[in-house]
PDB file of N, CA, C and O in Angstrom, chain B, residues numbered from 101:
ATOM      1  N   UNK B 101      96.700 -50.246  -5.217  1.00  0.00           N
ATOM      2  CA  UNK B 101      96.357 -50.871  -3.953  1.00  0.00           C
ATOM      3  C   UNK B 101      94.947 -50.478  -3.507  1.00  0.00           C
ATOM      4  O   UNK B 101      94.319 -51.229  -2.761  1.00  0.00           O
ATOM      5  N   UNK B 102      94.378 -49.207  -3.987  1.00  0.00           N
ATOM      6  CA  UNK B 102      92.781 -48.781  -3.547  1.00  0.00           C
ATOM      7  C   UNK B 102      91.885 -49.833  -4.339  1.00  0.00           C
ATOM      8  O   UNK B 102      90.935 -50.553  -4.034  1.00  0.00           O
ATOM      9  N   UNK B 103      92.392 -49.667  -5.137  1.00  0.00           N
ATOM     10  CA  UNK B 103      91.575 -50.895  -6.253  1.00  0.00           C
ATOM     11  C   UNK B 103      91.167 -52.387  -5.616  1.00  0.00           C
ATOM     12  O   UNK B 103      90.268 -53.125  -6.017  1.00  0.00           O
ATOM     13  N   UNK B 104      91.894 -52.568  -4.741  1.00  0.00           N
ATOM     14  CA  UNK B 104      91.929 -54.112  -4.298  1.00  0.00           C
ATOM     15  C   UNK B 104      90.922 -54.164  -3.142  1.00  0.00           C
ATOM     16  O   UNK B 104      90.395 -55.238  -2.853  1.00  0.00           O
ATOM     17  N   UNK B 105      90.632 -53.018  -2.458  1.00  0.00           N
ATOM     18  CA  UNK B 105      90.018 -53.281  -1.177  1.00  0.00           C
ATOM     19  C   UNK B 105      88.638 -53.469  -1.181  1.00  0.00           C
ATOM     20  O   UNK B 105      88.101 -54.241  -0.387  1.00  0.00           O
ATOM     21  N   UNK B 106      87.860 -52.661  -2.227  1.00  0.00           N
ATOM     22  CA  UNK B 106      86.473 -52.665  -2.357  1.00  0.00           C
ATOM     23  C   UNK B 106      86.141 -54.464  -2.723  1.00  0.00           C
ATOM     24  O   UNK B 106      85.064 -55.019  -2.505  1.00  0.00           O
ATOM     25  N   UNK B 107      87.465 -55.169  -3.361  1.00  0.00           N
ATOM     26  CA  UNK B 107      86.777 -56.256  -3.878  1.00  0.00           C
ATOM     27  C   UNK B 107      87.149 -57.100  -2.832  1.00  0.00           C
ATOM     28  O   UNK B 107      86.912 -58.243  -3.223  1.00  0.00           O
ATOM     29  N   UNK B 108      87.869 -57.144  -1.069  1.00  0.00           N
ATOM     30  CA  UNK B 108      88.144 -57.406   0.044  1.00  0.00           C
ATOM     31  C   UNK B 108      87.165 -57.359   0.617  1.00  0.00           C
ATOM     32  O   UNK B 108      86.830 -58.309   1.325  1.00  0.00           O
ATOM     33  N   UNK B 109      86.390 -56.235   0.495  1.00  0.00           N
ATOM     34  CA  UNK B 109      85.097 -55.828   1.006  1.00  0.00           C
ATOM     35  C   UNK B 109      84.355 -56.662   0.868  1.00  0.00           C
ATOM     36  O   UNK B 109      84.147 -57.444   1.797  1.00  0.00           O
ATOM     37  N   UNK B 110      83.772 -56.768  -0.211  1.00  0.00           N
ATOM     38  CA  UNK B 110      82.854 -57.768  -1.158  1.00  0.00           C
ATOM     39  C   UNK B 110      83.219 -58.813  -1.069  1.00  0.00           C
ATOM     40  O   UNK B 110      82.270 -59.586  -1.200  1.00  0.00           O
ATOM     41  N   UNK B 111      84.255 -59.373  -0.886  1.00  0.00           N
ATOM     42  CA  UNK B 111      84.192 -60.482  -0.158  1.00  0.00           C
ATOM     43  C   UNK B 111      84.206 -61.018   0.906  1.00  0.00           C
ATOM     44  O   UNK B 111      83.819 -62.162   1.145  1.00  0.00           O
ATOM     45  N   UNK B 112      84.655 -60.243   1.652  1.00  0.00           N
ATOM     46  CA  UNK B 112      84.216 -60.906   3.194  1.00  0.00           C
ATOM     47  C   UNK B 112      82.489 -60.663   3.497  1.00  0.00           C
ATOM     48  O   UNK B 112      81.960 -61.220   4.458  1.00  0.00           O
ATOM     49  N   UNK B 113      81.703 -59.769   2.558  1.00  0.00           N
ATOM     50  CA  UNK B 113      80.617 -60.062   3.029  1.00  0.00           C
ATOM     51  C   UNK B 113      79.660 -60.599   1.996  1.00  0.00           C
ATOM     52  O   UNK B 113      78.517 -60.237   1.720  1.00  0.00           O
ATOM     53  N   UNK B 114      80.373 -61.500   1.523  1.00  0.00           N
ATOM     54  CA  UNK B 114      79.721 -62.859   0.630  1.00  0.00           C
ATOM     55  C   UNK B 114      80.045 -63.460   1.620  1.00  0.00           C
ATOM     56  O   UNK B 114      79.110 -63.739   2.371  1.00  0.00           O
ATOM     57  N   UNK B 115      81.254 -63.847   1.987  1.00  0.00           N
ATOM     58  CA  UNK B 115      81.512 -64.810   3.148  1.00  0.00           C
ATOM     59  C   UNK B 115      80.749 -64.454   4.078  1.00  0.00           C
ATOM     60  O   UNK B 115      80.148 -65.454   4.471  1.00  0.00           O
ATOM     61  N   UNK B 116      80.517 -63.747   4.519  1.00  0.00           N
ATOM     62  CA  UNK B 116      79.927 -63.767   6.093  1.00  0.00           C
ATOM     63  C   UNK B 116      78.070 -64.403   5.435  1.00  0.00           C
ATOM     64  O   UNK B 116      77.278 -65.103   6.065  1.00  0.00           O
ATOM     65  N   UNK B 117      77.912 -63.844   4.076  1.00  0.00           N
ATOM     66  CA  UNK B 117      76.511 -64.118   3.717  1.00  0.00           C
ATOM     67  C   UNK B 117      76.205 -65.897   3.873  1.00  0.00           C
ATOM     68  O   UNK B 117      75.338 -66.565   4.436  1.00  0.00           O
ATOM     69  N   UNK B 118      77.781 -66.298   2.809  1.00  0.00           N
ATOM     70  CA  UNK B 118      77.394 -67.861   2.959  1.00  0.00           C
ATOM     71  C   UNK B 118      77.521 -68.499   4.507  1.00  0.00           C
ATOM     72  O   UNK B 118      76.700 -69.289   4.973  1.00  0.00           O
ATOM     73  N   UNK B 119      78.369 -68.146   5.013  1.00  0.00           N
ATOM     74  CA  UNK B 119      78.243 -68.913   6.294  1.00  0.00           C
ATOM     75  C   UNK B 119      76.740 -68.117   7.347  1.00  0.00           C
ATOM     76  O   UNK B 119      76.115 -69.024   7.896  1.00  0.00           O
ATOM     77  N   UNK B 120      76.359 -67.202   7.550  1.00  0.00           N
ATOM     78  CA  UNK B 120      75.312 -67.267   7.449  1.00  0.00           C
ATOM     79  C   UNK B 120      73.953 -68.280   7.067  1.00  0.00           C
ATOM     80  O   UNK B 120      72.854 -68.455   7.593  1.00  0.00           O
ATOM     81  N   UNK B 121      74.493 -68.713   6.140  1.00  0.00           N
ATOM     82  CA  UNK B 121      73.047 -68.772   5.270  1.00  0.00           C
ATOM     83  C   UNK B 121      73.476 -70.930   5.710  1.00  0.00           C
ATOM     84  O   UNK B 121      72.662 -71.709   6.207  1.00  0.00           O
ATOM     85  N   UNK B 122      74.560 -71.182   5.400  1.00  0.00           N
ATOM     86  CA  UNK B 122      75.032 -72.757   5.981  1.00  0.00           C
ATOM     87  C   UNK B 122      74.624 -72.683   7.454  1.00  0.00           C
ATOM     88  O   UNK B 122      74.011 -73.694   7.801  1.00  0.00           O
ATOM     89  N   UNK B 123      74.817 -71.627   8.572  1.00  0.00           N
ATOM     90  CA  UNK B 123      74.436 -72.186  10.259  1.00  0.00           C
ATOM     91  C   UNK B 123      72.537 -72.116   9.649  1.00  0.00           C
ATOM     92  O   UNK B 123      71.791 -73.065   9.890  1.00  0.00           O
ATOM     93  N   UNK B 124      72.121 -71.061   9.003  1.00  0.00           N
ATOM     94  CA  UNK B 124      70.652 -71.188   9.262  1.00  0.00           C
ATOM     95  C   UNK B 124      69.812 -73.078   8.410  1.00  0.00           C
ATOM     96  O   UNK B 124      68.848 -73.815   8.616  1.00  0.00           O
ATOM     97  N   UNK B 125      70.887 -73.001   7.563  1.00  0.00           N
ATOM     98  CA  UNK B 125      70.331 -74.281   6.916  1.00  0.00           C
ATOM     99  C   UNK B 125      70.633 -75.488   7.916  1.00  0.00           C
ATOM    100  O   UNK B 125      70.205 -76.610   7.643  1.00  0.00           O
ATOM    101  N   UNK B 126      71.242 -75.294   8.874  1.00  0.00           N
ATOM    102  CA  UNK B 126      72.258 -76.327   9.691  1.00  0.00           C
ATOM    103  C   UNK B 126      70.839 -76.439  11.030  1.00  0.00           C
ATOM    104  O   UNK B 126      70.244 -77.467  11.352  1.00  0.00           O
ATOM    105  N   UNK B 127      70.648 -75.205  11.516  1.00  0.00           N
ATOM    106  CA  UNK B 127      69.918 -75.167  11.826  1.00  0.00           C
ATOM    107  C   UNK B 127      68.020 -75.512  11.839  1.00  0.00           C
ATOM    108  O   UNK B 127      67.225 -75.883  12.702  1.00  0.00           O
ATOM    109  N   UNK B 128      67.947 -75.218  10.681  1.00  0.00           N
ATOM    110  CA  UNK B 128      66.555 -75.663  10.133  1.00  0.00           C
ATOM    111  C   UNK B 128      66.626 -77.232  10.253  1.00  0.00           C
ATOM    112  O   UNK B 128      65.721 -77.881  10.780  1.00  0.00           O
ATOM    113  N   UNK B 129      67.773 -77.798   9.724  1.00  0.00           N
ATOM    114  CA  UNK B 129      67.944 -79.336   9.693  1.00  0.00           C
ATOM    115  C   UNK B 129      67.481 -80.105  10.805  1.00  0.00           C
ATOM    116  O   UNK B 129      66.661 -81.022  10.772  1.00  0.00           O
ATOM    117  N   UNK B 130      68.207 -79.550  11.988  1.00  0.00           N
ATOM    118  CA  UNK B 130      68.106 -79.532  13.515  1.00  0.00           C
ATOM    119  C   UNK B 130      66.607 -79.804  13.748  1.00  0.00           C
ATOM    120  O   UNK B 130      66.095 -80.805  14.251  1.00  0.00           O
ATOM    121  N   UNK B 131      66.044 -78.740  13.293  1.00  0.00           N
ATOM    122  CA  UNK B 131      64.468 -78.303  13.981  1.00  0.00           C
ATOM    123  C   UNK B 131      63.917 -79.858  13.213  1.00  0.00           C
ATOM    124  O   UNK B 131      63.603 -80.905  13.780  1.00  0.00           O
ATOM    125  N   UNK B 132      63.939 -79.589  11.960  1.00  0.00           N
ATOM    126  CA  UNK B 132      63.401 -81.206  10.827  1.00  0.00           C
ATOM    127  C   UNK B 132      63.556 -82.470  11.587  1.00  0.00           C
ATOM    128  O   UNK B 132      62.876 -83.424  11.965  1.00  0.00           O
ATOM    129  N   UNK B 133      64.494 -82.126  11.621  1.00  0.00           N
ATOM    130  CA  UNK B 133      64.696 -84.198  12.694  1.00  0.00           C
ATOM    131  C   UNK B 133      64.556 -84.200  14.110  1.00  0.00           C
ATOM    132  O   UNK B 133      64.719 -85.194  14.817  1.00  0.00           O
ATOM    133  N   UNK B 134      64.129 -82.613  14.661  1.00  0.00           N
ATOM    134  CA  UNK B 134      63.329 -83.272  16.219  1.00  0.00           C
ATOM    135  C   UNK B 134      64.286 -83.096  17.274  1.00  0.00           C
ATOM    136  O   UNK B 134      63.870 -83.361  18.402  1.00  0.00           O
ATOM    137  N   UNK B 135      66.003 -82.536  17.112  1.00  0.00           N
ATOM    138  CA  UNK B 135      66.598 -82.242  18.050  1.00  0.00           C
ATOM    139  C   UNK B 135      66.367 -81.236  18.672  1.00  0.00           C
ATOM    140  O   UNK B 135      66.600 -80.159  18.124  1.00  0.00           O
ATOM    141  N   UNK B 136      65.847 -81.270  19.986  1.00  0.00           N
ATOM    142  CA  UNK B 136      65.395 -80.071  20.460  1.00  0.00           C
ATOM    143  C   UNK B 136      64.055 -80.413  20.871  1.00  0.00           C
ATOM    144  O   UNK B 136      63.523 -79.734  21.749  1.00  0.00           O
ATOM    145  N   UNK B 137      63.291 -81.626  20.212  1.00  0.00           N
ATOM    146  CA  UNK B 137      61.835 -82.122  20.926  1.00  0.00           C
ATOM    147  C   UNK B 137      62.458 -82.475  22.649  1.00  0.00           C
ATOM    148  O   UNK B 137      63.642 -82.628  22.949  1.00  0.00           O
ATOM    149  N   UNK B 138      61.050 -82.549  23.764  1.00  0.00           N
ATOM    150  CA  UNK B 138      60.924 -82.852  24.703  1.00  0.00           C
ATOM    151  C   UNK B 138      59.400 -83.695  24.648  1.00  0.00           C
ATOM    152  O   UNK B 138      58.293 -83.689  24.108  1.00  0.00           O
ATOM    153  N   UNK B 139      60.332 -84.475  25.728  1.00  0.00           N
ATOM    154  CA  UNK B 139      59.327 -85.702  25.626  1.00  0.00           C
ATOM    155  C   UNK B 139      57.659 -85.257  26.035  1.00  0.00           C
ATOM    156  O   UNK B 139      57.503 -84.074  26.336  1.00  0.00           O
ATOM    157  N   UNK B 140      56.689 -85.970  26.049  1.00  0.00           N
ATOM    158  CA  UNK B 140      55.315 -86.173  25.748  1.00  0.00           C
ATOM    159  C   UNK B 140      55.236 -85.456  27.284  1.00  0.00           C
ATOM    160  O   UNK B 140      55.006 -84.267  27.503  1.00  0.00           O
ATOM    161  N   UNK B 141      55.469 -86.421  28.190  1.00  0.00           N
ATOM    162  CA  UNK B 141      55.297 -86.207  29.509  1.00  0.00           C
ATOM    163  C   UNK B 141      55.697 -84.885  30.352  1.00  0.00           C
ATOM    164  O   UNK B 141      54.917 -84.364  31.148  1.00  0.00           O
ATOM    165  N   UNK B 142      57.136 -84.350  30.059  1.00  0.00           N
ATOM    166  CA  UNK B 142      57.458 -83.229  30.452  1.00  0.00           C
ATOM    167  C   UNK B 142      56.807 -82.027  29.805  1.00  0.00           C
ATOM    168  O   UNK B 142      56.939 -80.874  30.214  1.00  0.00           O
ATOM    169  N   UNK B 143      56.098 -82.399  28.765  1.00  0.00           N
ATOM    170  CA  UNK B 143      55.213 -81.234  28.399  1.00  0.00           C
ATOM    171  C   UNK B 143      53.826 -81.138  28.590  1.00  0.00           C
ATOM    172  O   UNK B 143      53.126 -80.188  28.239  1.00  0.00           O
ATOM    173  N   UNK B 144      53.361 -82.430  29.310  1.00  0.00           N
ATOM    174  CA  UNK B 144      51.944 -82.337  29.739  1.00  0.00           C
ATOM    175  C   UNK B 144      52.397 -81.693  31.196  1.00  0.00           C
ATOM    176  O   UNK B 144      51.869 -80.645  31.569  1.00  0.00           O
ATOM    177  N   UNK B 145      53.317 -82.308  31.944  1.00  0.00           N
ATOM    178  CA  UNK B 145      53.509 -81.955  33.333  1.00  0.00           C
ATOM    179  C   UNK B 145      53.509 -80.431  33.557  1.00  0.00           C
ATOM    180  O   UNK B 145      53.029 -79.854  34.532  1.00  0.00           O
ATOM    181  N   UNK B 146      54.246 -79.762  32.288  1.00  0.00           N
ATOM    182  CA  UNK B 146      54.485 -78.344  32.271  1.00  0.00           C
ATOM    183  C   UNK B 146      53.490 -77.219  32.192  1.00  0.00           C
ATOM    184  O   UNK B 146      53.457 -76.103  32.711  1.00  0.00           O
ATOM    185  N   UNK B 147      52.546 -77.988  31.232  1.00  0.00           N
ATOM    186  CA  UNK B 147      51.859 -77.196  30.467  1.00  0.00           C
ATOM    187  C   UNK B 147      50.302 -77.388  30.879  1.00  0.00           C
ATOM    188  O   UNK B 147      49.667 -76.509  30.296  1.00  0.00           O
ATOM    189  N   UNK B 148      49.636 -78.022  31.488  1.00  0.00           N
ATOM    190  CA  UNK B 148      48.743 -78.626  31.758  1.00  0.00           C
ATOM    191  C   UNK B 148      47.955 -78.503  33.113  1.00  0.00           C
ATOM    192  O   UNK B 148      48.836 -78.517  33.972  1.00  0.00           O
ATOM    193  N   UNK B 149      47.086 -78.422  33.552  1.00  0.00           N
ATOM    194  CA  UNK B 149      46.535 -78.505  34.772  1.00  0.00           C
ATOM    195  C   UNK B 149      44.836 -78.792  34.798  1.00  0.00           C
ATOM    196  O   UNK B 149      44.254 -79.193  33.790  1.00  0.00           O
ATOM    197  N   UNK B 150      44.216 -78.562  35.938  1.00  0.00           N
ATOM    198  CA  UNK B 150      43.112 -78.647  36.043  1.00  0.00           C
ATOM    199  C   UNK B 150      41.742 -78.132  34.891  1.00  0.00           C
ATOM    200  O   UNK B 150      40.729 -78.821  35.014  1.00  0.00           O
ATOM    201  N   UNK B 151      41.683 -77.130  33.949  1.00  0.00           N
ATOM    202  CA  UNK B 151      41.031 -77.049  33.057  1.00  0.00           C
ATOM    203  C   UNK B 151      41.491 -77.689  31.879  1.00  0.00           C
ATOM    204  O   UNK B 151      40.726 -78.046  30.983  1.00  0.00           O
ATOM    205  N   UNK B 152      42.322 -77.795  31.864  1.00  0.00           N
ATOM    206  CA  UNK B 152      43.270 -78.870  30.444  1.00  0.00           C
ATOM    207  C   UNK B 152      41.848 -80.161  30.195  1.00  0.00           C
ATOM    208  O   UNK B 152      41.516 -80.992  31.040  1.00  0.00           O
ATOM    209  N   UNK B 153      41.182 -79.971  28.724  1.00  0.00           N
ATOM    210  CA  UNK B 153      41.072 -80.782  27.767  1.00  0.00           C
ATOM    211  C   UNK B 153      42.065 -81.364  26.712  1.00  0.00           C
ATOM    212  O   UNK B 153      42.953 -80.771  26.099  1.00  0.00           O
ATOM    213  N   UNK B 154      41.591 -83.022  26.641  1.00  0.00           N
ATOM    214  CA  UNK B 154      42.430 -83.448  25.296  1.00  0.00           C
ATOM    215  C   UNK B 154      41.106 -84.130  24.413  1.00  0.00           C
ATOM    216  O   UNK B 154      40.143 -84.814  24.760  1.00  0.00           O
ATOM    217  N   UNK B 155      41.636 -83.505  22.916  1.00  0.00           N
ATOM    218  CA  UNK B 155      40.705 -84.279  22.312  1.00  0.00           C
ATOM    219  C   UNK B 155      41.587 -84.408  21.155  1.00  0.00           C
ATOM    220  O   UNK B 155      42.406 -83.562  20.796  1.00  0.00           O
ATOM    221  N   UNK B 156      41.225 -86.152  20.300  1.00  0.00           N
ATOM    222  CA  UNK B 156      41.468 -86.577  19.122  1.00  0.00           C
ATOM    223  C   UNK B 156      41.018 -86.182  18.158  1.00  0.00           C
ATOM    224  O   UNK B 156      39.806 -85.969  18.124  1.00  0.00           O
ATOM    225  N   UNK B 157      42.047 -85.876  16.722  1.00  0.00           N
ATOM    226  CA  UNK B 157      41.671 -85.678  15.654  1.00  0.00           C
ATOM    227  C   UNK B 157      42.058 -86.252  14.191  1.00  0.00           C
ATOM    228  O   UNK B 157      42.471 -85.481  13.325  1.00  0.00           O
ATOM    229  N   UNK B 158      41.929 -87.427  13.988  1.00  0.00           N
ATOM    230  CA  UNK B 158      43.063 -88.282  13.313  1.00  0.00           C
ATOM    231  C   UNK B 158      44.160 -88.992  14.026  1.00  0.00           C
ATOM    232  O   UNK B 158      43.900 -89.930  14.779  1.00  0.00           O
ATOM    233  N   UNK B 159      45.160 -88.654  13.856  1.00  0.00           N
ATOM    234  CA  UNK B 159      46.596 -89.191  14.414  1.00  0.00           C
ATOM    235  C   UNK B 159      46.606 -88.103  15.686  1.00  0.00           C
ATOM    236  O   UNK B 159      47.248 -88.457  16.675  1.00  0.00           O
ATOM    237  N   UNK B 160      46.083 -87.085  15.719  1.00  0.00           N
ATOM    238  CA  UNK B 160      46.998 -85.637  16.555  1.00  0.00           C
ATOM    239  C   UNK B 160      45.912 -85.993  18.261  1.00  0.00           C
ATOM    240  O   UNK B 160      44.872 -86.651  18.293  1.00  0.00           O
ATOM    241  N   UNK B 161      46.565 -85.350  19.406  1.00  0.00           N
ATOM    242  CA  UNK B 161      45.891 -85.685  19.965  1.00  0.00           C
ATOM    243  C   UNK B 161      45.818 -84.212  20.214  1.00  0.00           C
ATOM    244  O   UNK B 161      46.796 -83.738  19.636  1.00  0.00           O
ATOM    245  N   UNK B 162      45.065 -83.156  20.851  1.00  0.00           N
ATOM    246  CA  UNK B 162      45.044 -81.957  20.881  1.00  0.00           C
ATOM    247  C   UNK B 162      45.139 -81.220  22.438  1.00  0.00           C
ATOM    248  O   UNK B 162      45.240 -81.997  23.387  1.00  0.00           O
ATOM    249  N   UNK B 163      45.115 -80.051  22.665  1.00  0.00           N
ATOM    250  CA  UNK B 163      45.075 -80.190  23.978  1.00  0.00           C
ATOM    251  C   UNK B 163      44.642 -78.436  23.880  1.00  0.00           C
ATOM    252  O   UNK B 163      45.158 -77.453  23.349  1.00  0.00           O
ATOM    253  N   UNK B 164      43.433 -78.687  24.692  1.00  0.00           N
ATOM    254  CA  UNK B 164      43.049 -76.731  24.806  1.00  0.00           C
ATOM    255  C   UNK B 164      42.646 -76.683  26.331  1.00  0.00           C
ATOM    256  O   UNK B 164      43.075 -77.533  27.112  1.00  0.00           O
ATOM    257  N   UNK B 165      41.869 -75.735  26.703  1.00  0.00           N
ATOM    258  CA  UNK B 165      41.712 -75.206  27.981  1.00  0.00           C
ATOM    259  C   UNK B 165      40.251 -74.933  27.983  1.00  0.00           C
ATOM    260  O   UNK B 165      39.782 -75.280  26.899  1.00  0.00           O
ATOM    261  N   UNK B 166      39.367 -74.452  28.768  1.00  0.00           N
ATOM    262  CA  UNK B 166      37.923 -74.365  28.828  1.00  0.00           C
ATOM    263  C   UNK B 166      37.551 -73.504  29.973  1.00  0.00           C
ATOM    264  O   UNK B 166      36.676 -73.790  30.791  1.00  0.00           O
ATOM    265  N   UNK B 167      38.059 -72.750  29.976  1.00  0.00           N
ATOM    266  CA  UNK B 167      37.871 -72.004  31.375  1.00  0.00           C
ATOM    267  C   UNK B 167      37.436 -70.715  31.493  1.00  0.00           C
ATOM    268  O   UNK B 167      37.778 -70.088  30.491  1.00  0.00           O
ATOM    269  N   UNK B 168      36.855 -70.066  32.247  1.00  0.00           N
ATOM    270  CA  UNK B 168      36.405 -68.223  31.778  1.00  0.00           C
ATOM    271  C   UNK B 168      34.917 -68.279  31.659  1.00  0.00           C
ATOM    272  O   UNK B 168      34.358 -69.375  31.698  1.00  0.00           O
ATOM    273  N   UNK B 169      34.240 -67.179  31.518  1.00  0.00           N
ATOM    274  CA  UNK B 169      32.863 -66.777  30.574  1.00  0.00           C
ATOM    275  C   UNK B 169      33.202 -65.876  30.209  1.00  0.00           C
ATOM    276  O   UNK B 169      34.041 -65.036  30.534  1.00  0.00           O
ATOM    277  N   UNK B 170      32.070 -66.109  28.974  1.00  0.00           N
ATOM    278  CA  UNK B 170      31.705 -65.305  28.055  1.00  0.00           C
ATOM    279  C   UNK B 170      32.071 -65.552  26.585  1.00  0.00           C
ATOM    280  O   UNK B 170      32.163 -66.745  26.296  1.00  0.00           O
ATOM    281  N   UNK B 171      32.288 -64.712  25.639  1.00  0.00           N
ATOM    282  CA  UNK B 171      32.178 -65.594  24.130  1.00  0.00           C
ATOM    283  C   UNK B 171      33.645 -66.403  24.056  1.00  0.00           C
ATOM    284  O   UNK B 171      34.673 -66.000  24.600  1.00  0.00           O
ATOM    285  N   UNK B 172      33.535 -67.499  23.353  1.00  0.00           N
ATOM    286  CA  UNK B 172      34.006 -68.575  23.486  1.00  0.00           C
ATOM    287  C   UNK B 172      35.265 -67.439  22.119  1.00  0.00           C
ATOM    288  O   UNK B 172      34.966 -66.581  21.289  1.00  0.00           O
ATOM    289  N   UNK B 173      37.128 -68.280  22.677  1.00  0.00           N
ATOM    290  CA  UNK B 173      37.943 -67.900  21.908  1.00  0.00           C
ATOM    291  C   UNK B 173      38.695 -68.875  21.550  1.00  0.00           C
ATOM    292  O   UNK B 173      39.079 -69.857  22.185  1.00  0.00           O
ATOM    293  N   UNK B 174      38.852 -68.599  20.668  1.00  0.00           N
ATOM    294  CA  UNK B 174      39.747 -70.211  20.007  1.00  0.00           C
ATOM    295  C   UNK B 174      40.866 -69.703  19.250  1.00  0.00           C
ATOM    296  O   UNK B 174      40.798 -68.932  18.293  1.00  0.00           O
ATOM    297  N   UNK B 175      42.301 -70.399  19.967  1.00  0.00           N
ATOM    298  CA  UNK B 175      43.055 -69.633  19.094  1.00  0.00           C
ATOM    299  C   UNK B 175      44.179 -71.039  18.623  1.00  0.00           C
ATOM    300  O   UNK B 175      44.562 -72.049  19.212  1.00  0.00           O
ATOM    301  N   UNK B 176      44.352 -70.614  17.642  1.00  0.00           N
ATOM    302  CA  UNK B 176      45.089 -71.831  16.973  1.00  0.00           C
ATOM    303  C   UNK B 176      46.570 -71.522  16.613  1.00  0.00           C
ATOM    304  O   UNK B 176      46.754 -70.311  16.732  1.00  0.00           O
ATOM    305  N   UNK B 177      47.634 -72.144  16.238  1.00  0.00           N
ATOM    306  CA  UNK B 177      48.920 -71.975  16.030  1.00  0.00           C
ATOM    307  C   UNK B 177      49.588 -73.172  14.926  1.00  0.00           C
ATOM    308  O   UNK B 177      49.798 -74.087  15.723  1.00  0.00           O
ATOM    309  N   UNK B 178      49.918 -73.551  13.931  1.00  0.00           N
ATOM    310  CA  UNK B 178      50.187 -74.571  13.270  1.00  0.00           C
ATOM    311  C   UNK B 178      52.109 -74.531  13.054  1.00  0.00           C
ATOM    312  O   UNK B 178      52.658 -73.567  13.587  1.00  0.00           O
ATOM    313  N   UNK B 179      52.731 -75.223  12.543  1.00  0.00           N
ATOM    314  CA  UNK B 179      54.226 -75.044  12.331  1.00  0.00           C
ATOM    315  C   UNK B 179      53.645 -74.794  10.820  1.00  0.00           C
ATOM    316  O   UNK B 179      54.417 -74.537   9.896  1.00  0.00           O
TER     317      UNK B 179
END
């Protein structure tokens, strides 16, 4: 009967590994097709105010800030 438990063991934490590893893929899926985007507007309204620049770059439209002195900082973020 000792014999049996280590391989009880080992398996419940394969199991816990695969289901794990199915919510994060379930998840990633989620993020891929945009559930969870907010619309255009509620994120200019949010995010945006009086120093807010937009500028085009191809398809993207961009959006930074311009405000302060002294040496200019640019900070970028991509997915």
């Amino acid at each position: 009967m000792n014999r049996s438990f280590p391989a009880m063991k080992r398996m419940r934490s394969v199991l816990l590994l695969s289901l794990t590893a199915l919510i994060g893929l379930a998840l990633n899926g989620c993020a891929y097709m945009g559930l969870g985007s907010r619309p255009l507007s509620e994120l200019t309204q949010k995010y945006t105010d009086d120093t807010s620049r937009f500028v085009s770059v191809e398809d993207l439209v961009i959006h930074y800030q311009d405000q302060g002195s002294g040496e200019v900082v640019l900070m970028l973020h991509g997915e």
